[in-house]
GUMAR-157534 format. One record per residue (C-alpha): residue number from 1; x, y, z. Coordinates in steps of 0.25 Angstrom, whole numbers, padded with zeros to 4 digits. Layout:
GUMAR-157534
NUM; X; Y; Z
...
This chain:
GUMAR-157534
1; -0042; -0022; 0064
2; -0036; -0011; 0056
3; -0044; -0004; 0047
4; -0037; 0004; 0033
5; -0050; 0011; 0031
6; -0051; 0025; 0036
7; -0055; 0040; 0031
8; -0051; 0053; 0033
9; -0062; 0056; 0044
10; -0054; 0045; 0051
11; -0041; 0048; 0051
12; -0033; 0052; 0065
13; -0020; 0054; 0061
14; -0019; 0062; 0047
15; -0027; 0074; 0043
16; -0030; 0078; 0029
17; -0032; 0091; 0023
18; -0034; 0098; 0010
19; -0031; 0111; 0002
20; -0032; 0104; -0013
21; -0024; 0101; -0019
22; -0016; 0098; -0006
23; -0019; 0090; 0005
24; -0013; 0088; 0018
25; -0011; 0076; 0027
26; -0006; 0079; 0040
27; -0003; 0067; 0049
28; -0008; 0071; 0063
29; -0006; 0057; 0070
30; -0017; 0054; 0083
31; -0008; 0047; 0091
32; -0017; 0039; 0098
33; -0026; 0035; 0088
34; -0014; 0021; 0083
35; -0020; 0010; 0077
36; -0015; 0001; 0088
37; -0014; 0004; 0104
38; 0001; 0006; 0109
39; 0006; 0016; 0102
40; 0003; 0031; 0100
41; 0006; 0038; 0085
42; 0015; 0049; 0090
43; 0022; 0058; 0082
44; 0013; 0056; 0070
45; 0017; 0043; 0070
46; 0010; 0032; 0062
47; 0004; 0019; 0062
48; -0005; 0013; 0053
49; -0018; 0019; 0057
50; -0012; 0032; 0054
51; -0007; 0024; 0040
52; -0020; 0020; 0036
53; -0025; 0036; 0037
54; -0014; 0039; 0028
55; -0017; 0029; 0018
56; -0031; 0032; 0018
57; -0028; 0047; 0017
58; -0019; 0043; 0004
59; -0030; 0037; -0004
60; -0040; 0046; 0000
61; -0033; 0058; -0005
62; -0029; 0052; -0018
63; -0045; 0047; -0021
64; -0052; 0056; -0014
65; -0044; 0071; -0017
66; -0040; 0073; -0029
67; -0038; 0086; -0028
68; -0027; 0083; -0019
69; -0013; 0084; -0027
70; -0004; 0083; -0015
71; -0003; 0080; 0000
72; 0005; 0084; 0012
73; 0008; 0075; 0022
74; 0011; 0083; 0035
75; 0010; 0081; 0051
76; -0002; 0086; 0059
77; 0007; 0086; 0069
78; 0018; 0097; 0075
79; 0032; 0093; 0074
80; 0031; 0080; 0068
81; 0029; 0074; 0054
82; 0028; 0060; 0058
83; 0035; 0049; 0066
84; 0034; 0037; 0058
85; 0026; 0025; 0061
86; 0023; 0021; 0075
87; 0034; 0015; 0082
88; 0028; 0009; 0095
89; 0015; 0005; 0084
90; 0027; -0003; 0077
91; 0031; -0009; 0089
92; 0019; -0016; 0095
93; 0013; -0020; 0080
94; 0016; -0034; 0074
95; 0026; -0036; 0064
96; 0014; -0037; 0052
97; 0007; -0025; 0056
98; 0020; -0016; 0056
99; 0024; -0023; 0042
100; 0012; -0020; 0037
101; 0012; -0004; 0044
102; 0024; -0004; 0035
103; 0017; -0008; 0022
104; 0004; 0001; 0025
105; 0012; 0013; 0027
106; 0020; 0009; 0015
107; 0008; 0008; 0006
108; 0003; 0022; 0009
109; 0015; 0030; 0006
110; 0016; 0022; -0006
111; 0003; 0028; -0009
112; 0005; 0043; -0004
113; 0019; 0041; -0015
114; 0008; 0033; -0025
115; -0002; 0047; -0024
116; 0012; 0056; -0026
117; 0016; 0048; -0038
118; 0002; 0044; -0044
119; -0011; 0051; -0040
120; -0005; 0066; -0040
121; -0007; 0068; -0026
122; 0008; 0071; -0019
123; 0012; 0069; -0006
124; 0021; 0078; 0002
125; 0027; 0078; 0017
126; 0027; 0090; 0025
127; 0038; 0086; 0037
128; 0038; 0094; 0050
129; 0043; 0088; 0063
130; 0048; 0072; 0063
131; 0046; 0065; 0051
132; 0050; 0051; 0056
133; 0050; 0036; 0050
134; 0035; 0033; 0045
135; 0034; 0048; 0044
136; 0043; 0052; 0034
137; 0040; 0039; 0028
138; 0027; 0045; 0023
139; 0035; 0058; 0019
140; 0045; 0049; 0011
141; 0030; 0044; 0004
142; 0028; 0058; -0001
143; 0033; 0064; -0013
144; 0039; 0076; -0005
145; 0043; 0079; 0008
146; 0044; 0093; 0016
147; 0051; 0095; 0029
148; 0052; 0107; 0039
149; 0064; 0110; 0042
150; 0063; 0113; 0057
151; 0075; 0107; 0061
152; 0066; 0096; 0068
153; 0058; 0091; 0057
154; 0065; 0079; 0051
155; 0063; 0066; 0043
156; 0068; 0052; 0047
157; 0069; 0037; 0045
158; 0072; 0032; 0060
159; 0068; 0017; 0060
160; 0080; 0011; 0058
161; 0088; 0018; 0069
162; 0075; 0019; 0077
163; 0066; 0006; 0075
164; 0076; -0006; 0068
165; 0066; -0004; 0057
166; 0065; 0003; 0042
167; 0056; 0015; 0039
168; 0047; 0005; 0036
169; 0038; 0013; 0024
170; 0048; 0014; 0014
171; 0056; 0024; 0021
172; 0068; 0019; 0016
173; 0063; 0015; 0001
174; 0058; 0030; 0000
175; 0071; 0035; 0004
176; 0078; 0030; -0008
177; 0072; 0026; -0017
178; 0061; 0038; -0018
179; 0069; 0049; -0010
180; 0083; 0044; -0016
181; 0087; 0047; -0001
182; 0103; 0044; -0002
183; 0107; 0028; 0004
184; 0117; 0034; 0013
185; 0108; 0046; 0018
186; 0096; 0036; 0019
187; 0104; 0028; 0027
188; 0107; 0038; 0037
189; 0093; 0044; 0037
190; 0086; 0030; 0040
191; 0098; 0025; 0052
192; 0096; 0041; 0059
193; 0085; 0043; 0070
194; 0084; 0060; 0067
195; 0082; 0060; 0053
196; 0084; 0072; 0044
197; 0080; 0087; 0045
198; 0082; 0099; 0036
199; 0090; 0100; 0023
200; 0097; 0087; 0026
201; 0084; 0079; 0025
202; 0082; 0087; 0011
203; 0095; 0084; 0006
204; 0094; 0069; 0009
205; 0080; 0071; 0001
206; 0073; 0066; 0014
207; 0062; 0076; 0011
208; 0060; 0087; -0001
209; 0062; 0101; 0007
210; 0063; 0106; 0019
211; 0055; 0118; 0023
212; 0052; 0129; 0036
213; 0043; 0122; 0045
214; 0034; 0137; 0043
215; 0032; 0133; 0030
216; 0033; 0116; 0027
217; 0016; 0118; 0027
218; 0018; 0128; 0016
219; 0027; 0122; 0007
220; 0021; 0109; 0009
221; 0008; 0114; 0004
222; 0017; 0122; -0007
223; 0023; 0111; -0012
224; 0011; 0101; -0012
225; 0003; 0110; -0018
226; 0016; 0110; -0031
227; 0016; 0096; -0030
228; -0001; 0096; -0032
229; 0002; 0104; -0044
230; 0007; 0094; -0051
231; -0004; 0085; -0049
232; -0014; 0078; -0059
233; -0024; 0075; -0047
234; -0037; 0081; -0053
235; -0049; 0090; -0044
236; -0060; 0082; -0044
237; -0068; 0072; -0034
238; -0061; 0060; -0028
239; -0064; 0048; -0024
240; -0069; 0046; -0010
241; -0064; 0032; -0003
242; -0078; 0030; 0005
243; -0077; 0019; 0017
244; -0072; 0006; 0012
245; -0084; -0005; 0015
246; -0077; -0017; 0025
247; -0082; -0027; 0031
248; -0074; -0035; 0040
249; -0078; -0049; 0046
250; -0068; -0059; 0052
251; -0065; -0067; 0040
252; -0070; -0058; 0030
253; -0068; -0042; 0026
254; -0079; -0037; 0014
255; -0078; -0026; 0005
256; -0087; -0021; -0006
257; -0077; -0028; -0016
258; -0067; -0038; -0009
259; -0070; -0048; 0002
260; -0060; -0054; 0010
261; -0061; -0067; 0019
262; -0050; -0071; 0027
263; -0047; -0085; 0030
264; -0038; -0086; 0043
265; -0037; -0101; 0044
266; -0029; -0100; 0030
267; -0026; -0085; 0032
268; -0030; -0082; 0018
269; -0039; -0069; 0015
270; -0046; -0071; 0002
271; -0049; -0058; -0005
272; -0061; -0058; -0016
273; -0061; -0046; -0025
274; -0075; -0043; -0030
275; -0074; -0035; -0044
276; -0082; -0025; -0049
277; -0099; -0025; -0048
278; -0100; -0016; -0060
279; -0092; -0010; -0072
280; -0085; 0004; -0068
281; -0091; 0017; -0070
282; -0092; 0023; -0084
283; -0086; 0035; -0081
284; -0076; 0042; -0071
285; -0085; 0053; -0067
286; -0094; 0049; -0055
287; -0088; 0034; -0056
288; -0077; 0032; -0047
289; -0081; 0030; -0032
290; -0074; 0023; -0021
291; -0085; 0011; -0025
292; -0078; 0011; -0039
293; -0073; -0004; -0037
294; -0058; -0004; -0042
295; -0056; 0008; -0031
296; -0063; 0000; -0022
297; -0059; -0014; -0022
298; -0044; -0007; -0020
299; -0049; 0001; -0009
300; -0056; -0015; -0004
301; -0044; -0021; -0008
302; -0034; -0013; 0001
303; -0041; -0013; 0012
304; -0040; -0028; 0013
305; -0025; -0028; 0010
306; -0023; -0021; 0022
307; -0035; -0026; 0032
308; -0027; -0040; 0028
309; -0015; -0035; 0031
310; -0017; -0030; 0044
311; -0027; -0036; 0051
312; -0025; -0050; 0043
313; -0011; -0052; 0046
314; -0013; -0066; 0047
315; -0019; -0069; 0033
316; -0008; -0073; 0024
317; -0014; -0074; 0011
318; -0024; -0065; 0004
319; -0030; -0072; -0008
320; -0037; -0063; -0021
321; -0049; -0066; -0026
322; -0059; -0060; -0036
323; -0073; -0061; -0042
324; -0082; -0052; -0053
325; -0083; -0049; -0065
326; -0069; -0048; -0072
327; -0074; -0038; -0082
328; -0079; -0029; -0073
329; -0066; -0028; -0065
330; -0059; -0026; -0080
331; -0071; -0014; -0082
332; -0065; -0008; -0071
333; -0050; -0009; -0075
334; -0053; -0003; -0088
335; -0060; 0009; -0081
336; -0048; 0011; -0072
337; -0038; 0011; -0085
338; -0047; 0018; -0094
339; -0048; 0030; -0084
340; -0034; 0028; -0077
341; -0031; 0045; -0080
342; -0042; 0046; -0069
343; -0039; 0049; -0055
344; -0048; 0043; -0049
345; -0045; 0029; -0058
346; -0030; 0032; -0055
347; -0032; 0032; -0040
348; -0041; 0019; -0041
349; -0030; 0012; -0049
350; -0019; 0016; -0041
351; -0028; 0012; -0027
352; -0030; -0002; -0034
353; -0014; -0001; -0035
354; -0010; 0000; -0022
355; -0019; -0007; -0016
356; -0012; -0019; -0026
357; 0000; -0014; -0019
358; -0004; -0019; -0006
359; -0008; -0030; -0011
360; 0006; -0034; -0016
361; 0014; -0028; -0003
362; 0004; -0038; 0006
363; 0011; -0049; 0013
364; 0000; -0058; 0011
365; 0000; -0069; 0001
366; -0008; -0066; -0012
367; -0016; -0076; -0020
368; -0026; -0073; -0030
369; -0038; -0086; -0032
370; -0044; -0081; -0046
371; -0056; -0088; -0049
372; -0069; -0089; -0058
373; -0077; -0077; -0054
374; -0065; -0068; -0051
375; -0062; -0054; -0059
376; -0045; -0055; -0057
377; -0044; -0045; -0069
378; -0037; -0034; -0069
379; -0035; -0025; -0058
380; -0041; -0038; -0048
381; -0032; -0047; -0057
382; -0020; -0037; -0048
383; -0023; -0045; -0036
384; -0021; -0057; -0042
385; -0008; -0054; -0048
386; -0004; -0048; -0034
387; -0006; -0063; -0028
388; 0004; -0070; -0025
389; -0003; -0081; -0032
390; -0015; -0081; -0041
391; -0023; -0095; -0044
392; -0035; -0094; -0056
393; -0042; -0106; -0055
394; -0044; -0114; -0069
395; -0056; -0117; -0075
396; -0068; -0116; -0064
397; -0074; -0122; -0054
398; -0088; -0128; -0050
399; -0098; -0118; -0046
400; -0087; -0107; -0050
401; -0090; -0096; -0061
402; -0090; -0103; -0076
403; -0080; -0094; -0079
404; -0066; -0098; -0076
405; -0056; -0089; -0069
406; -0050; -0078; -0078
407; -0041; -0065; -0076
408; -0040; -0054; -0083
409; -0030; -0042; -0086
410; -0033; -0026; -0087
411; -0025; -0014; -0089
412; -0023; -0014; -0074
413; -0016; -0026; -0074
414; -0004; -0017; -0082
415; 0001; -0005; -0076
416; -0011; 0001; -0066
417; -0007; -0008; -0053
418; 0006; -0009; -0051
419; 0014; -0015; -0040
420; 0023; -0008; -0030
421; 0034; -0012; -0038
422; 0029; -0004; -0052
423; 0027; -0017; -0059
424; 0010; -0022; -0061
425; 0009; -0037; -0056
426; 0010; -0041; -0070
427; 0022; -0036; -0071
428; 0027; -0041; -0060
429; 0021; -0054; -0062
430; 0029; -0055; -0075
431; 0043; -0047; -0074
432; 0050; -0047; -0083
433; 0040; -0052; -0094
434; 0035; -0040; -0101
435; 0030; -0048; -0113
436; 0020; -0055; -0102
437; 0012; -0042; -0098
438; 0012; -0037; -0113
439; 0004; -0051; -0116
440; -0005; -0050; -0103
441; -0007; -0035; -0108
442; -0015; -0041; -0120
443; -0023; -0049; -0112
444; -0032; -0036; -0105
445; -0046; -0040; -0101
446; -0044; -0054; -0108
447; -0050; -0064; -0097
448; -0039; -0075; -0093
449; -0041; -0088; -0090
450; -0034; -0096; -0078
451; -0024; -0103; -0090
452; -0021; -0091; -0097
453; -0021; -0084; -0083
454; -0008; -0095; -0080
455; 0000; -0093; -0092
456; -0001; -0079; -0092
457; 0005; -0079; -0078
458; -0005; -0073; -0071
459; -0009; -0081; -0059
460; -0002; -0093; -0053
461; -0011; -0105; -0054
462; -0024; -0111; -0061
463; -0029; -0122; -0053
464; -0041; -0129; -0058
465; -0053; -0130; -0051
466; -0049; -0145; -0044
467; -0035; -0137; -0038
468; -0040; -0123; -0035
469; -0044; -0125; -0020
470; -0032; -0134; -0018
471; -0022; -0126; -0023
472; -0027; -0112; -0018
473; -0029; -0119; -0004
474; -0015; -0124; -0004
475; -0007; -0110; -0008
476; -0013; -0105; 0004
477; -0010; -0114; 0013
478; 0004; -0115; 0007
479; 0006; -0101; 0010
480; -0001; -0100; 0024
481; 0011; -0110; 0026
482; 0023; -0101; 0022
483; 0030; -0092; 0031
484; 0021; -0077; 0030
485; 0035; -0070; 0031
486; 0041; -0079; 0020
487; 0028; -0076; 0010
488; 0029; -0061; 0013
489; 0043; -0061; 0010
490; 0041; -0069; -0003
491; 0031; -0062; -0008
492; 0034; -0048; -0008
493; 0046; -0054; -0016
494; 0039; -0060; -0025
495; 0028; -0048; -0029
496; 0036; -0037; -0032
497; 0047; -0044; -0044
498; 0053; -0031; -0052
499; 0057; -0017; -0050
500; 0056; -0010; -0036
501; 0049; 0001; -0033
502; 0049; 0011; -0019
503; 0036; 0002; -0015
504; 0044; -0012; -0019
505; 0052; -0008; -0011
506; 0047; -0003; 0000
507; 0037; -0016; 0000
508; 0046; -0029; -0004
509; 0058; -0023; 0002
510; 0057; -0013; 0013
511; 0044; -0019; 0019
512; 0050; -0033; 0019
513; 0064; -0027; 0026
514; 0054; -0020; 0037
515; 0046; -0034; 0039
516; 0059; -0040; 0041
517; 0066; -0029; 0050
518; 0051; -0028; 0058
519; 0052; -0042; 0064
520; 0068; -0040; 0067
521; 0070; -0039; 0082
522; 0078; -0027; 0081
523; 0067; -0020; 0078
524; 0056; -0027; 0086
525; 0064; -0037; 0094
526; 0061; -0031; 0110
527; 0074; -0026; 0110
528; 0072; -0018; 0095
529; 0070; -0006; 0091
530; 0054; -0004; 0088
531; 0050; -0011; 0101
532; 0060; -0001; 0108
533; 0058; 0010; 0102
534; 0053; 0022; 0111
535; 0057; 0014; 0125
536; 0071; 0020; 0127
537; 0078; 0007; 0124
538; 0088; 0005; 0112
539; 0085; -0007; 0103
540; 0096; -0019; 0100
541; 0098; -0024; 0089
542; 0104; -0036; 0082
543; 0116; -0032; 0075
544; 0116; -0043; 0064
545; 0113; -0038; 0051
546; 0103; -0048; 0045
């Protein structure tokens, strides 16, 4: 089983250092310490245990340093920066775990660009020795990027040429669209094996500057500590992200705040969000801890996103359900928009965000049962507007709560937690009808009702108490028919309708292009070129274009 929890006491591939209101973290990969046996991660190569580190290390620096305003990512080793992702981890993995790979690392240098743009704290890249793939990948994820110039020291995109595949974590997205790397000079970078060195790689604004090898430790620190100036990133005590409490049984995973129970025989996991116990704190001071629930329940929230991903490959579709009081989950909303200026409350907010992210990049199907005794409002009502699908039943049932099922909108709903693609789920939900989200607007903390719920527009179906079982059991059966690949396909279409953005496209795009291109024999037929790389033999390819 893999495990997305760790702490810095743990970690065997990175090493973090501090010399506010810098920090450092140096990627000094143990080459025998892999995830999996059969490979060996050398050349600071990378595979997802060395991920998962880096992830971690990401939200730990934005929660629990603030007195950290910028960070260099280095090498802890000698005459290399980073050799990309693992190849021979890539060739013995099934296609869903290296898809998946692909998406995790994605998501974490989407966060090392959201603390850049967001949280105060810029990332930087110090290059010296081979900067290759996966590894200049994460550079790409920084806001700026040093190189030695050493006449060794270089940066490249090799997987094409190399492995019949695409730099798979938005290397080529990043090129253009955030570098505004030349089509033509892209297209020569991505198709050469050697990559670029020196004052040509500055030119083609494949890194920022170029420096001395003497002196890249210098300028780096020079140039992160100019950058940290620039920062609203207050002194002050963090938040420490304690152990996450986990329980894990063969058809159940428990959490302070969310139980899961997975039911193979349908291959559904059924996720029940329990809302807050208690009103928030009073006050800021002395009141947010890593028990505060809004930070917990995404912390609870996006360790099961993954744990489902990787070690439930078999699940196909993860149904949301809630219960508590609606009011107090509304408490809490108001206290992250009334003190959203605070640091601490803009971490929270933005946590709660990506972890939402995930959720919308997952391909799983998403339904969302809402219920009498649920507390869908606001921030929880976000899952519900993620789902594919949501069903409110009408009226109640015998031996249910007296209440019937009701929704209810905050301020969250409208701007805090948006999508990878810029737009809130409302928004999205209603392009192109502006006149729609100005009308839910006036309805704030007005409770809902499964009718009004319907002709708003905000779930899918109301069945009464005499077709609710039926007509949930037959959605699910109906999708555990389709074709996984067709769902997949059809529903990263259908959840990001509007503008693009680097991570739309990176996600609904690239990631839907690498899926395909990971299951094509010329890359991992016998005779392509990631179950051959590193024997001697040459690859062969089919010539048709397709």
């Amino acid at each position: 089983m893999i495990d997305f929890r760790t702490e810095p006491s743990r970690y065997r591939h990175w090493k973090l250092s501090f010399a506010a209101p810098v920090a450092t973290l140096a990627m000094d990969v143990d080459e025998n310490a892999t995830l999996n046996p059969g490979y060996e991660l050398k050349l600071n190569s990378y595979d997802l245990g060395v991920d998962i580190e880096l992830n971690d290390a990401v939200q730990r620096l934005r929660f629990e340093h603030p007195e950290i305003k910028s960070v260099i990512i280095t090498s802890g080793k000698e005459r290399v920066f980073c050799a990309g992702a693992n190849i021979r981890m890539l060739g013995q993995s099934s296609h869903p775990f290296k898809v998946n790979f692909c998406k995790f690392t994605n998501e974490t240098r989407n966060a090392i660009e959201d603390a850049t743009r967001n949280s105060g704290q810029t990332y930087l890249t110090a290059i010296s020795g081979a900067c290759a793939g996966g590894g200049y990948e994460l550079a790409l994820a920084t806001e700026y990027i040093i190189m030695a110039d050493d006449g060794s020291t270089n940066v490249s995109l090799p997987e094409v040429p190399l492995l019949a595949v695409l730099p798979g974590t938005g290397g080529l997205t990043r090129l253009v669209d955030k570098r505004h790397v030349r089509r033509d000079r892209a297209d020569f970078f991505c198709t050469t094996e050697e990559g670029l060195k020196g004052k040509r790689a500055v030119d083609w604004n494949l890194v920022d500057e170029i420096v001395p090898r003497t002196q890249l430790t210098t300028i780096a620190a020079r140039r992160a500590n100019e950058m940290g100036a620039r920062s609203n990133r207050p002194s002050g005590e963090g938040i420490s992200l304690t152990p996450l409490a986990r329980t894990i049984e063969e058809r159940r995973i428990v959490y302070q705040h969310l139980t899961v129970e997975i039911d193979r025989d349908n291959a559904t996991a059924s996720l029940m969000i329990d809302g807050p116990a208690g009103a928030p704190p009073s006050r800021l001071e002395g009141g947010l801890d890593a028990d505060f629930w809004p930070l917990a329940i995404a912390r609870e929230l996006e360790d099961a996103i993954l744990h489902l991903r990787f070690n439930e490959e078999t699940i196909r579709t993860w149904i949301f359900r809630s219960r508590g009081d609606s009011g107090l989950v509304k408490s809490h909303d108001a206290f992250l928009a009334a003190n959203a200026d605070d640091w601490r409350v803009r971490e929270i907010n933005l946590y709660l965000k990506r972890t939402l992210k995930r959720l919308d990049v997952s391909s799983r199907s998403l339904f969302a049962l809402i219920e009498p005794g649920s507390c869908f409002c606001g921030s929880i009502l976000e899952l519900a507007l993620a789902s594919d699908r949501a069903y409110m039943l009408r009226g109640s049932r015998e031996g249910d709560e007296p209440i019937p099922a009701n929704i209810c909108l905050t301020e969250m709903n409208f701007g805090p937690l948006t999508m990878c693609n810029g737009l809130t789920r409302l928004e999205g939900r209603f392009l192109g009808e502006p006149d729609r989200i100005d009308e839910l607007r006036s309805r704030i903390s007005n409770s809902i009702d499964s009718m009004t719920a319907e002709q708003l527009g905000l779930v899918s179906f109301i069945p009464d108490e005499i077709d609710w079982d039926d007509e949930i059991r037959l959605a699910i059966e109906e999708r555990a028919a389709f074709s996984s690949d067709a769902l997949t396909g059809m529903e990263a279409s259908l959840r990001f309708g509007g503008p693009e953005t680097i991570e739309s496209k990176i996600f609904a795009r690239l990631s839907a292009w690498q899926n395909w291109i990971f299951q094509r024999p010329n890359a991992v037929g016998e005779k392509g070129a990631l179950k051959l790389y590193g024997t001697g033999s040459r690859p062969e390819f089919d010539p048709r274009r397709v």
